[in-house]
C-alpha positions, 0 to 999 in steps of 0.5 A, spaced: 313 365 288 313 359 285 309 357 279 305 351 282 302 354 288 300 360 284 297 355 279 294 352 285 291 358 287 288 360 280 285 352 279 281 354 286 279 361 284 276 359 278 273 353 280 269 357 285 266 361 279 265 354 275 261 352 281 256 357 282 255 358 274 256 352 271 250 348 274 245 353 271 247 353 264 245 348 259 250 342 258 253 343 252 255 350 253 256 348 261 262 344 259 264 348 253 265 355 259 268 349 263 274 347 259 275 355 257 275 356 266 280 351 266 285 353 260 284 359 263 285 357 271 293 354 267 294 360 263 293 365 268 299 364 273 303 364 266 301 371 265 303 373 271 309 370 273 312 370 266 316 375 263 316 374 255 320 380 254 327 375 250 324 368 251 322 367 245 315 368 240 312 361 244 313 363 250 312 371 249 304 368 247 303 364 252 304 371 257 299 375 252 294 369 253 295 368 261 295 376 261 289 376 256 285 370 260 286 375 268 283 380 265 277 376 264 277 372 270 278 378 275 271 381 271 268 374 272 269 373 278 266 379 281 260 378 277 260 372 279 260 374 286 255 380 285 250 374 281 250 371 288 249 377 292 243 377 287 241 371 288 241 371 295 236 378 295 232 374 289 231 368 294 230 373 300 224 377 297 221 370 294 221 368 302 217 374 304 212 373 299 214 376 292 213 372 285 219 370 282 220 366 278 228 363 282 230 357 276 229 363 270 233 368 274 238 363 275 239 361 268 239 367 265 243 371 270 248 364 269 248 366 261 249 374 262 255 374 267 260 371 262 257 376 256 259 381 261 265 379 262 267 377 255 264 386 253 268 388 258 275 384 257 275 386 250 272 394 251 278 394 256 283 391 250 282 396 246 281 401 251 288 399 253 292 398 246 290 405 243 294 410 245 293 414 251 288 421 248 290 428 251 287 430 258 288 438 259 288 440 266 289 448 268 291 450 275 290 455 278 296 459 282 296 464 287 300 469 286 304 466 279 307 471 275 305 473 268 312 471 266 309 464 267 302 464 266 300 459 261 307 455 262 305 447 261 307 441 262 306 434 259 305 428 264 305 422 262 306 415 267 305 407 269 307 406 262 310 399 264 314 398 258 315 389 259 311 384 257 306 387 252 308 394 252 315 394 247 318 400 242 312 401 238 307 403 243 312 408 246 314 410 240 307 413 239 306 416 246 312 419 244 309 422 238 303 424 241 307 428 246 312 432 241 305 434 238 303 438 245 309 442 244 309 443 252 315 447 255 317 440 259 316 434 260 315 429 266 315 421 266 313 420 274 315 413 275 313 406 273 316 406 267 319 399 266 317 392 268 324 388 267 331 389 268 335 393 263 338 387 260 330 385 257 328 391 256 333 397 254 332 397 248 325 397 247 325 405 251 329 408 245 324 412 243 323 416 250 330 420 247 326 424 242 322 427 246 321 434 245 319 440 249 323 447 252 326 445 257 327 438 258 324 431 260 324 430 268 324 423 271 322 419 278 323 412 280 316 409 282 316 403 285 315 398 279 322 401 278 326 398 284 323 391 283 327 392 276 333 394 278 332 401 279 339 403 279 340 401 273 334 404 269 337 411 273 344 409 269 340 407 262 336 414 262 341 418 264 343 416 257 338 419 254 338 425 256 333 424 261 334 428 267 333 423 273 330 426 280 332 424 286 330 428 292 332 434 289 331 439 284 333 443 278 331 451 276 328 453 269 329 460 267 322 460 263 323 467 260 329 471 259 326 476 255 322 477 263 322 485 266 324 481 272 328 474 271 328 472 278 319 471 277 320 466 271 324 461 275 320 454 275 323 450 281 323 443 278 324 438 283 323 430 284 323 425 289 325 417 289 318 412 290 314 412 296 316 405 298 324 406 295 328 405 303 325 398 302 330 396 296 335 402 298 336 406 305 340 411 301 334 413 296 329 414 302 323 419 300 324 426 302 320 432 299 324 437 305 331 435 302 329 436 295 327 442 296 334 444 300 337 450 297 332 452 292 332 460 291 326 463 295 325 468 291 321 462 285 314 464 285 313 457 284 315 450 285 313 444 282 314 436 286 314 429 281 313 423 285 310 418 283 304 416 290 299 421 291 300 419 298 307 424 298 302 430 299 302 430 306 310 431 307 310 435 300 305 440 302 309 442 309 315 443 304 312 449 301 310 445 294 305 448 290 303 443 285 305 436 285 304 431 279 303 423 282 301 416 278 301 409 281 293 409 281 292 407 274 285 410 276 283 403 278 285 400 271 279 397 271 272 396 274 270 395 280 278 396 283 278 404 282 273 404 288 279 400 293 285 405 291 282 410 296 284 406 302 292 406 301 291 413 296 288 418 298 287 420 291 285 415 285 285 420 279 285 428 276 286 434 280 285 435 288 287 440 293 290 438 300 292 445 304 295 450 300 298 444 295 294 442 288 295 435 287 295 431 279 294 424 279 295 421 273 290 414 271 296 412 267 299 412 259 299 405 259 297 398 264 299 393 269 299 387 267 292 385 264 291 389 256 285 391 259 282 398 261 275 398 263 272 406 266 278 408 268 282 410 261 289 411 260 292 419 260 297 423 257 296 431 261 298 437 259 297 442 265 297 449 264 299 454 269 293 459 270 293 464 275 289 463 280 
């Protein structure tokens, strides 16, 4: 899409709130909040069209601060929206006979919505900027063996390596990772926001990552508009084991009585919407199950949308680990994922199948995570 008429789009959104705002505010800081509206309507569409990640120290600014000013704007926008919902109410009881003072309410609501706004935009800054904390997650198996009880794996997802998320951030994932000492690792989808060429350099530190038996990966939708093929290449490269609807077999513990009942199916499956970018990556749980001993007593499936569980459960899956959700990111937006997941966070059941989502290591676009913090997990294995 081009520029002009996302810029067109913004300038009409803010003007919106600047409408119902400004007139109830005193003048002087009506035109102060009038000017900030308006440099923030331009910087918007620069924030989320922009890339930043080798055009230079000015223009890699100007996508912080556009990125910076949406997150602001969406939680002044809808308290704007929620201010006028108050109002009306406010107007309504007034009708009917209640007291109310409607110019004090006007004012002073005017003066709280960009307040909050301003709290929540920089509590969700630092929300989003500190590294992810550890959520520790059990699930229960029917019928796990002892061989794997206690057999964990660390997840971390969505974290968007691009505009505002370059080595250093991911260099401390990485570290709070190996810290866990897990027995795999598993990186379901949305790595990356930019091509190879932009941002190869800056996933280094996913190399050093450390467990027992390897890192796992799945491609999320993220990755095909980047260039999925070639981030499948270029994490070959480091070592990272790339699923696509298929499976590998890990032998947990050699030292086992019975060998065959420590084997973990590891499988993975490509992003939920992948035959849109390319037939040849369609979805497909049954296919990564295709061969797997039948003799494993627990088979685990990576795939990026939570709404791959239907078809994953029908596999014979018993646990499957999922992202995309963010949990929302921010509020209120957590509240809408429920209509195209059918999970928006932590541990649910659907039939004989468990299913993790994760809220994300990093964010999408906006540096800003409000009621729904990023996650690294550990999932442990328990029997049931």
């Amino acid at each position: 899409m081009a520029i002009a008429p996302v810029t067109l789009i913004s300038l009409l959104f803010h003007g919106l709130i600047a409408w119902r705002l400004l007139p109830d505010l005193p003048s002087s800081l009506g035109l102060f909040m009038g000017g900030l509206l308006l440099l923030s309507a331009l910087l918007v569409p620069k924030g989320l069209m922009g890339r930043g990640a080798q055009a230079g120290v000015w223009n890699a600014a100007l996508v912080w601060a556009g990125l910076l000013c949406m997150g602001g704007f969406s939680s002044l926008l809808v308290l704007t929206l929620l201010r006028d919902g108050m109002l009306f109410l406010a107007w309504g009881a007034h009708t009917a006979g209640l007291v109310l003072d409607l110019a004090a309410l006007r004012h002073h609501s005017a003066l709280a919505v960009p307040l909050l706004a301003l709290l929540m935009t920089v509590l969700g800054f630092w929300n989003a900027r500190r590294t992810a904390t550890v959520v520790r997650v059990d699930v229960p198996i029917a019928n796990l063996p002892m061989a794997l009880h206690g057999f964990t794996m660390a997840q971390i997802s969505d974290i968007h390596v691009g505009p505002t998320i370059k080595t250093h951030y991911l260099q401390r994932i990485v570290n709070r990772v190996n810290s866990l000492g897990a027995h795999m690792v598993a990186i379901t989808g949305d790595l990356v926001d930019g091509s190879v060429h932009e941002l190869g350099q800056h996933i280094a530190p996913l190399a050093q990552l450390q467990s027992t038996h390897g890192t796992f990966f799945v491609t999320g939708n993220h990755e095909y508009y980047s260039g999925a093929h070639s981030w499948i290449k270029a994490l070959r490269a480091l070592g990272i084991r790339v699923l696509m609807n298929e499976h590998v077999v890990i032998h947990h513990s050699h030292d086992s009585q019975d060998a065959q009942r420590a084997m973990v199916v590891v499988a993975g499956i490509a992003d939920y919407s992948a035959h849109h970018f390319d037939e040849s990556h369609r979805s497909d749980p049954h296919a990564a199950l295709d061969q797997a001993p039948e003799q494993a007593l627990f088979k685990l499936l990576l795939a990026h949308q939570p709404r791959s569980a239907a078809v994953a459960e029908q596999a014979g899956f018993d646990l499957q680990l999922s992202g995309h959700t963010h949990g929302g990111q921010f509020w209120p937006w957590g509240y809408f994922v429920r209509f195209q997941q059918p999970f928006t966070a932590g541990l649910h059941r659907l039939g004989t199948l468990w299913v993790y989502t994760s809220r994300g290591t990093g964010y999408w676009g906006p540096p800003k995570r409000f009621g729904a913090p990023s996650e690294i997990t550990l999932l442990r294995l328990v029997a049931a």
